[in-house]
N, C-alpha and C positions, 0 to 999 in steps of 0.2 A: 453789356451793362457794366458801369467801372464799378469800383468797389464804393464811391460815395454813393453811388445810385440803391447802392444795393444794404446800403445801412439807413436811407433813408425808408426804403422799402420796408427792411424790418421794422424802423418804429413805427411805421405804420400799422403794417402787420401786428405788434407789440401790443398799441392801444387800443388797433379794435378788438384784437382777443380778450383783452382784460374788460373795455366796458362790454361787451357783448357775452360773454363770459358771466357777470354779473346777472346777468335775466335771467339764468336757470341757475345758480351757484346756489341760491336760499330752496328750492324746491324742495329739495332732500330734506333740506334740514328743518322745514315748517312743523314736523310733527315736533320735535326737538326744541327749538322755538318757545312754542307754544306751553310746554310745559317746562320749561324755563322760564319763561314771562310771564306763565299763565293768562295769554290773551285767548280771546272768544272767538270761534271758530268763523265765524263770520267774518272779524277781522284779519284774521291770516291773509287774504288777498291781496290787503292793502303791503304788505309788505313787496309782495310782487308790483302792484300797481301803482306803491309809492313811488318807482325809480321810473316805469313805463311812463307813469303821463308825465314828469318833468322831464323825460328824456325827450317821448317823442312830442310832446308841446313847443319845447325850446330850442330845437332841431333846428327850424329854419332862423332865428336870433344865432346859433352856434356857429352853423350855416356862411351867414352875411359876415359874422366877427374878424373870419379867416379872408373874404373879398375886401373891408377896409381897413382892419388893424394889420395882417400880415398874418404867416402862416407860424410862425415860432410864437411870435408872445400866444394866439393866439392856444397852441398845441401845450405851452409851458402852460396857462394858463386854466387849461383842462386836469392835464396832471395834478398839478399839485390841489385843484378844490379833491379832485376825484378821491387821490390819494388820505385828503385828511379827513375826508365822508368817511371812506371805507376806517379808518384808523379811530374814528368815533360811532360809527356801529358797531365795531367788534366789542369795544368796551361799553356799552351801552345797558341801563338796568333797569329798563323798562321800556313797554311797547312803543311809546311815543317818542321816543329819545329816538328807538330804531328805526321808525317808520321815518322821519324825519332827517335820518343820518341817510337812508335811501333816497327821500327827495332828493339831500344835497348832493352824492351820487350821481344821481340822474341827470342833473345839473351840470355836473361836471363833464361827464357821459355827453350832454349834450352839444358840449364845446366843442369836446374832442373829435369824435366820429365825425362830422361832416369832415373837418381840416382834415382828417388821416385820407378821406377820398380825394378830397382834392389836390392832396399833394401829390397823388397818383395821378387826377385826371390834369392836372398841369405840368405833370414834368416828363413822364414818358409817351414817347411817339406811337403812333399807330401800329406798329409792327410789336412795341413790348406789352400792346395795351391789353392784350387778353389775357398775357402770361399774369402781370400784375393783378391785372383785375381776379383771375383768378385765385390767385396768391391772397391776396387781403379777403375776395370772401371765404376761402375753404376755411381761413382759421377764425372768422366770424361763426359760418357754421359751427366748426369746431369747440371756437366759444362755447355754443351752446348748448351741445352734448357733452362735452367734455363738463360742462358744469354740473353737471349732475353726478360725473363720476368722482371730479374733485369736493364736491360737495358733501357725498358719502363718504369718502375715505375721511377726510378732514374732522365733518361730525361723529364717525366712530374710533379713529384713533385719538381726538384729543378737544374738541367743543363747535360748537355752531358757531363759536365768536370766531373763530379762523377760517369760515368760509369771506367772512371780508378783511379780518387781518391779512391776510395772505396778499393783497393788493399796494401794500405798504411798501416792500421790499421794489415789488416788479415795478408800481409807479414809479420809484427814485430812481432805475435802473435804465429808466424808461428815458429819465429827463437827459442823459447821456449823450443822447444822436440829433437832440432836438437842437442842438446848435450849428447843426446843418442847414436851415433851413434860413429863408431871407424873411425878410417884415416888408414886401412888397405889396399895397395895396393902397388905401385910398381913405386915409388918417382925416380927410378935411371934409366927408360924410359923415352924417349922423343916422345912427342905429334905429332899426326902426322899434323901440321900447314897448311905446300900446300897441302895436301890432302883436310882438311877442306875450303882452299879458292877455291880450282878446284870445289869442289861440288855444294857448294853457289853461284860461279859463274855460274855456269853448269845450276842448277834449274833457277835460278832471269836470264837469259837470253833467256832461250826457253820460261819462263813465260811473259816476255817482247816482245819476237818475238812471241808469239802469240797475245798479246795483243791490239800489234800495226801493225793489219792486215796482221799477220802469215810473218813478217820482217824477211826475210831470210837471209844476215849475223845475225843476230840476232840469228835465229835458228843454223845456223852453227857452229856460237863459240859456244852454248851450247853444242850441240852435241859434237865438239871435244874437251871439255873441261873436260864433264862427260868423253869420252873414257879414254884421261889423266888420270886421277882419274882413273881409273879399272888398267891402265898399273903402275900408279905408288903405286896401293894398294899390288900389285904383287908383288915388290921390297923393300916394304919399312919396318924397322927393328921392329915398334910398326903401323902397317894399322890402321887406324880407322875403317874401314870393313877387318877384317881378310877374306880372300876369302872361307876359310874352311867352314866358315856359311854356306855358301850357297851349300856345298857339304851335308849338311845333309836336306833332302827331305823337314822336314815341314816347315824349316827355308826359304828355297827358295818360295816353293808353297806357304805357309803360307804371305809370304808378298807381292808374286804378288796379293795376296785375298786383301789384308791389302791396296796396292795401289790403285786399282781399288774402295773398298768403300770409302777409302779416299775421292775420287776422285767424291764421290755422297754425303756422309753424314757429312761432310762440308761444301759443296757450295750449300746445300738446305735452310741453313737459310738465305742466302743472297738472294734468289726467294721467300723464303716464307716470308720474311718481307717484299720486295718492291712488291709483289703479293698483301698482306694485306692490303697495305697502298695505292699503286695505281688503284688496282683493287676494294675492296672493300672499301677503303675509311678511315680504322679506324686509328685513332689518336697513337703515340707511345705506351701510357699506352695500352689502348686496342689492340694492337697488344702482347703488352708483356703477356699479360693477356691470347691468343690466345693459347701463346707458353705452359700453365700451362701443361694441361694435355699431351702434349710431356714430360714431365719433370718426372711425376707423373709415367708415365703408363711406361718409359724409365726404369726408378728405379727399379720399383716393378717388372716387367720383370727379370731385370739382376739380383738384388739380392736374390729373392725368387723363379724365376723359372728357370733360367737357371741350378742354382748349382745343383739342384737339377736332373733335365734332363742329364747332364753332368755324372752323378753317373752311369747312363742307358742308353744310346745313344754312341754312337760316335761323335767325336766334328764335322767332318765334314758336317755331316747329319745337325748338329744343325745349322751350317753355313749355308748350302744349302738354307734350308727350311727359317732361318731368313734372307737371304738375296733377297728368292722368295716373302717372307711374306710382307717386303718391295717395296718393285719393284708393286707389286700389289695396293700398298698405294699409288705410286707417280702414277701411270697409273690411277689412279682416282683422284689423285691430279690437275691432265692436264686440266681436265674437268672446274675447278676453270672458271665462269664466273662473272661483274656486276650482283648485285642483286642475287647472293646467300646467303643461308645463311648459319649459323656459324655450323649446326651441320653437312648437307651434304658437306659444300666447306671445312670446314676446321677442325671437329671432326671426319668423319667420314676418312679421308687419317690417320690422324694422329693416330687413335689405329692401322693399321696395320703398318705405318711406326714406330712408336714406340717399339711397338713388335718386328718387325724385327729387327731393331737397337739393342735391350736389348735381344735378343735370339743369336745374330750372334758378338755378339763384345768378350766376357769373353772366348769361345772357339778359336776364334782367336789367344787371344792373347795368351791365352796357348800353342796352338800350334807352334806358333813363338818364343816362352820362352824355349819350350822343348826341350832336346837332349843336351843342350848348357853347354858346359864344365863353370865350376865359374869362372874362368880368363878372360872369355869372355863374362860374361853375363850384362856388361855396356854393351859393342859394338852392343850383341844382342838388348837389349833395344833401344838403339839410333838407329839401323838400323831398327827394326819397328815402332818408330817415325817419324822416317827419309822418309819412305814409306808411312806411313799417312800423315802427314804433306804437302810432293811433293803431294801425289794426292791431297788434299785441293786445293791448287797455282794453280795445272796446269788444275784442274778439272772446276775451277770456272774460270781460263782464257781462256780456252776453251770454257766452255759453253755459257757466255759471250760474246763472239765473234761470234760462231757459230748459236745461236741461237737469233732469231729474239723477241717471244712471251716469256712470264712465260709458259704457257703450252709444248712450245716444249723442254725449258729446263728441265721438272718436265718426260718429254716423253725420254729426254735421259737420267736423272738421273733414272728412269726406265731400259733404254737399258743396261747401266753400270750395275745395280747391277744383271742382268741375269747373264753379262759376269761373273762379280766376284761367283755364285753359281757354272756356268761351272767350272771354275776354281780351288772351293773350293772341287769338286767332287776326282780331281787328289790327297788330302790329302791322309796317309794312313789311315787305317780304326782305328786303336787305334794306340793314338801318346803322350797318357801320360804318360810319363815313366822320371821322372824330374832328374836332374844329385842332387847329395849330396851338401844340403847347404853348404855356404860357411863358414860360421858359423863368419861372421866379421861384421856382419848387426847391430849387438845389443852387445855392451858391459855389 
């Protein structure tokens, strides 16, 4: 790998830690939050769910930006909304200023993260693509345990406003290596714009109609919103989801897998911090501090065992099993009473959830990346975004709603990740087989 390889690498690396990072960064701090802004308990979610549906709505619009504008303006273009979101929620003085500086966030978020993948899945070859892949997700996981730790420390040494200030500095730091990168794509395309508003509308509706006691026209214009979007992705001259994706096996399978843990390893940090904090009593910091060894064991997992596994396994196996490994974690997570303590209520869920997490996420996303002709591998990236993402919103306004205790939601984020191993069993049995870089990643 030469050295430009590997500064492109890092910004990558750089951006998805910082927007991924974001999904759990405010968790800690909602109690905090809230009696700063004095918003109503009901609304706290929205501040999570404000960034989740414009991230993962806008995913595949993000997605296509980097297939016909190019992958710099594209990535510059991310940075800096993301950067001046986070720099106008910090400062923010009131709940709708903030929930609102998290859509634009989200927004931003959603520029970026696809291009961070596909600068990956365009510029390095077969042989560096696990390492890579590996690399960009462990510090995505990491992202998102880490945010919980950065999140405590931050709102107890000095305010809730510096879990998104702190995005300020690393954004500008960020825009540095971005002029590595080429503007090779396909400028004389048009964006598919209603497609992107049918979708965001489609997800932020059904998430709303669940929210607000499973609100049936609520559900129904989502529903016939997302149809919309399928019928007009059919016709339309640049689809933001090319429907072909999903005619190739892992791409389909691969992201139903992709929805489903969405849909759990997401919306567990939003139960496992207000578990920590109302059940066991501990203050932000010490809660952040909880989150350490998810963080730790997340990394070392995906960086050092997975690739390696990856070389002698089949990726689905390795799904299967880290999605079982999991699921085992949260069924002892359930148990979480008063007066536990720190190594059975909440070290001892967190090595097998962790593992799980760091053994099931790199082969994933390979699989989801694979087969994918280079003219389409934004679209691919933003569509499994786009599938993480929706499962975050609709998993945590689901559980939310449906679930009464922290244990029974820890019991379904359990039942989900079953589903998703069934699921992940339908992959084929070897599905690495990468299409030829694009060769436009790295000037």
């Amino acid at each position: 790998m030469t050295p430009r390889h590997r500064l492109v690498l890092a910004l990558a690396c750089t951006a998805q830690f910082m927007v991924v990072l974001d999904v759990s960064v405010v968790n800690v701090a909602l109690p905090s939050i809230q009696a700063d802004l004095g918003m109503a308990p009901a609304d706290l979610q929205w501040i999570v769910n404000a960034y989740a549906l414009t991230f993962g709505g806008l995913l595949l619009l993000g997605g296509r930006l980097a297939d016909l504008c190019g992958l710099r303006r594209t990535v510059v273009a991310g940075l800096a909304l993301f950067t001046t979101a986070s720099l106008a929620g910090g400062l923010a003085e009131d709940p709708w200023t903030l929930i609102t500086a998290r859509a634009l966030q989200g927004l931003g978020a959603a520029v970026l993260a696809p291009a961070t993948l596909t600068v990956l899945t365009t510029t390095f070859d077969e042989d560096l693509r696990p390492r890579v892949l590996a690399a960009w997700t462990s510090v995505g996981l990491a992202g998102g345990t880490a945010g919980n730790l950065i999140g405590g420390i931050l709102t107890d040494a000095l305010s809730w406003r510096w879990i998104l200030l702190i995005n300020v500095p690393i954004g500008l730091l960020a825009l540095v290596p971005a002029r590595l990168l080429t503007n090779t794509g396909h400028p004389g395309r048009r964006l598919d714009v209603p497609g992107a508003v049918l979708a965001t509308a489609g997800v932020a509706s059904l998430t709303y109609g669940i929210t607000r006691g499973w609100n049936v026209p609520a559900l129904a214009f989502g529903t016939a919103a997302l149809a919309a979007f399928t019928v007009l992705q059919s016709r339309a001259r640049t689809p933001l989801l090319p429907l072909r994706l999903l005619h190739i096996r892992t791409v389909a399978i691969g992201n139903v897998t992709m929805l489903l843990a969405g849909a759990c390893l997401n919306p567990m940090w939003f139960f496992l911090t207000l578990s920590m904090q109302n059940v066991l009593h501990y203050s932000p910091l010490q809660t952040g501090l909880a989150f350490l060894p998810h963080t730790l064991l997340t990394m070392a997992v995906a960086l050092h065992v997975t690739p390696r596994l990856m070389e002698r396994a089949d990726g689905r196996t390795l799904i299967t099993a880290g999605a079982l490994l999991a699921a085992a974690g949260f069924l002892w997570q359930s148990t979480l009473a008063p007066g536990d303590g720190y190594l059975t209520g909440i070290l001892g869920p967190a090595i097998l959830i962790s593992a799980g997490a760091g053994l099931l996420n790199t082969p994933l996303t390979d699989a989801v990346t694979t087969g994918v002709p280079a003219a389409d591998a934004g679209a691919a990236a933003g569509l499994m975004n786009t599938t993480k993402q929706t499962g975050a919103a609709l998993g945590l306004a689901t559980l939310a709603t449906l679930t009464t205790t922290y244990g029974q939601a820890f019991l379904a984020i359990a039942a989900l990740l079953v589903a998703a191993a069934v699921t992940a069993l339908a992959l084929p049995a070897r599905h690495r087989s990468s299409p030829t870089p694009a060769g436009g990643g790295v000037r």
